[in-house]
Structures are given as structure tokens and as C-alpha cells.
N, C-alpha and C positions, 0 to 999 in steps of 0.2 A: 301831212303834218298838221297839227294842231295848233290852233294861233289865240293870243292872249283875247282874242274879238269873240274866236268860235266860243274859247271858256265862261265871257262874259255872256254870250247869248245863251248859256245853259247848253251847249254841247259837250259830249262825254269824249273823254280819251278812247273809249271802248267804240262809242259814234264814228270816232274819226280813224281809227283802224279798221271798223267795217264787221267789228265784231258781231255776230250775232245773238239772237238770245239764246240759238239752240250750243254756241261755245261757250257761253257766260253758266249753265246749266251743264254742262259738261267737266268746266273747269271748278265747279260747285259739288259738282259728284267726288271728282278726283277728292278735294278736299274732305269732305264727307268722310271717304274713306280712310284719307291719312288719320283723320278722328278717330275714326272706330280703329283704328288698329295701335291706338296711341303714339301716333308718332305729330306729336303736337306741334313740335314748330316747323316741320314741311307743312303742314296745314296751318299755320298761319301764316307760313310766309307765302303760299298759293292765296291765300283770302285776303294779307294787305293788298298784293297784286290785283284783286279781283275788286275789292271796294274802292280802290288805285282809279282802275280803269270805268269805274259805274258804279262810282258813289251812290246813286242810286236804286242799287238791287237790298232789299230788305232782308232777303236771305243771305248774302253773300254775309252784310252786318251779324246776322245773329250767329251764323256759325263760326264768322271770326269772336265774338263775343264768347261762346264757349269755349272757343280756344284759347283766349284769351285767362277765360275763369280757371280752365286743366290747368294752366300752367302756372296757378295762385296770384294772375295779376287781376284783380278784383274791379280796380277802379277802371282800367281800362278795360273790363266786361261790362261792367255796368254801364259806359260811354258808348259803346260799339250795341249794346242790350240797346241804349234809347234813341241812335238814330237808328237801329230795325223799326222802332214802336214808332218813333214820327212818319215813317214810309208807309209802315204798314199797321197801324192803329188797331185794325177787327183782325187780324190773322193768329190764332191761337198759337201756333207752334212759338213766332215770336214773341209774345205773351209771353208764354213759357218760359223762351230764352230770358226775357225782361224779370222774371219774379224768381227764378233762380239765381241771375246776378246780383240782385238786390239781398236774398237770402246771401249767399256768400262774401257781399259788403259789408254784413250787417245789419241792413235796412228790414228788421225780421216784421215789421206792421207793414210796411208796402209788401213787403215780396209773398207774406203772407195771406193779404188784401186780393192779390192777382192772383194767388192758387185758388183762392175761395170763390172768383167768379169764375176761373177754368172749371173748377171739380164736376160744373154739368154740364160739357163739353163731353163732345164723345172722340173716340178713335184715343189716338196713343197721347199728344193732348190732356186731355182730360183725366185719359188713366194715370199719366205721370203727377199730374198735380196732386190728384188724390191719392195716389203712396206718396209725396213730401208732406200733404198734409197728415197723414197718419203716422208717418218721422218724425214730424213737427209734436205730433201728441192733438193735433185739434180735431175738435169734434168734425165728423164728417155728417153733410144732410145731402139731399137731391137724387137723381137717379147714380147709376153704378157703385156710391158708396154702399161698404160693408154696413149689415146688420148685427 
């Protein structure tokens, strides 16, 4: 059992169950795929659970954050978008997560801003930024963009 002390010293619900990182990644897959298969709120309600237990997992944020954006609640993607980015600041996929939220906020000069430092980025990343930048209509420059 977890106690109001363990919470205070920065221990995790997930710490004190004994969770490990290879079930926090597992229960991260599961969700994963309730995404891809569009079944949006089993995969949110699997990823409240998971940022529940390890507020701390940055992925866990950003894929509740997209699930959050499928299901048109924006503001709560953009929230769930910015604590992935305070966890995990350099990790592009987050990024990603963050400048997409922002695009469907509205925030079209931030979310824009973070596609244009992804676009030279490589792997999936990168290539996603530069097809929303080319949705978007903006000019593309760096490696992988179109000629």
C-alpha cells in the first residue's frame, strides 16, 4: 500500500505495486493498439490508468494525448501534449505529439514552429512533420524534403 509520505517523497503507485518498466511498456503496447485500431476510449482509459500509476512515463502522456486529440478533446491533448515535453524535452516523437496538439488547439505558429524543427529529423518523426508541413501548405527546406 502506498502512503500519503511514500507520495510526498516522489514514489509512484506503479513503484509501490512493483510494477515494472517491461509492464508499464507492455500496458503502453496494448494501448498503442486500441489507437490503431480506433477504439479510442479503451485506449484512453488503459493510458489514464497508466499515467495514473507513473505520472512519470512520457510516452504513456503523449499517447494519452493523442487519444485525447481522436476523440476532439483538444485542450486536454494539448495538457497531456506538455507534460510528455517537460519529461521528455529532446525526444522527437513527443515533439511530435506536442506540435500536433497544438495544431488542433489552434496554436497554428507553435505547432507549426515544432514541425519546422522536426522536418530534419529522420525515421517516422520527421517524415510525419514534413507531410503536415506540406498540409499545412509551408515551404519545406533540409534533408528528406520534397524537390
Amino acid at each position: 500500500m502506498i502512503t500519503l509520505d511514500d507520495l510526498a517523497g516522489g514514489k509512484t503507485l506503479a513503484e509501490a505495486q512493483g510494477m515494472t518498466a517491461e509492464m508499464g511498456r507492455a500496458i503502453a503496447i496494448a494501448a498503442g493498439e486500441a489507437l490503431a485500431t480506433d477504439r479510442l476510449q479503451a485506449a484512453r482509459e488503459i493510458l489514464e490508468g497508466l499515467v495514473t500509476t507513473n505520472p512519470r512515463d512520457p510516452l504513456a502522456w503523449a499517447l494519452l494525448s493523442t487519444a485525447c486529440r481522436r476523440q476532439g478533446q483538444v485542450e486536454a491533448a494539448r495538457l497531456c501534449a506538455e507534460a510528455a515535453a517537460r519529461l521528455a524535452p529532446a525526444d522527437a516523437q513527443v515533439r511530435l505529439v506536442r506540435a500536433e496538439a497544438l495544431l488542433a488547439g489552434g496554436e497554428r505558429e507553435r505547432g507549426r514552429a515544432e514541425l519546422e524543427a522536426l522536418a530534419g529529423e529522420g525515421g517516422s518523426p520527421g517524415q510525419r512533420a514534413r507531410a503536415l508541413l506540406a498540409a499545412l501548405g509551408a515551404p519545406l527546406a533540409g534533408p528528406g524534403a520534397p524537390r
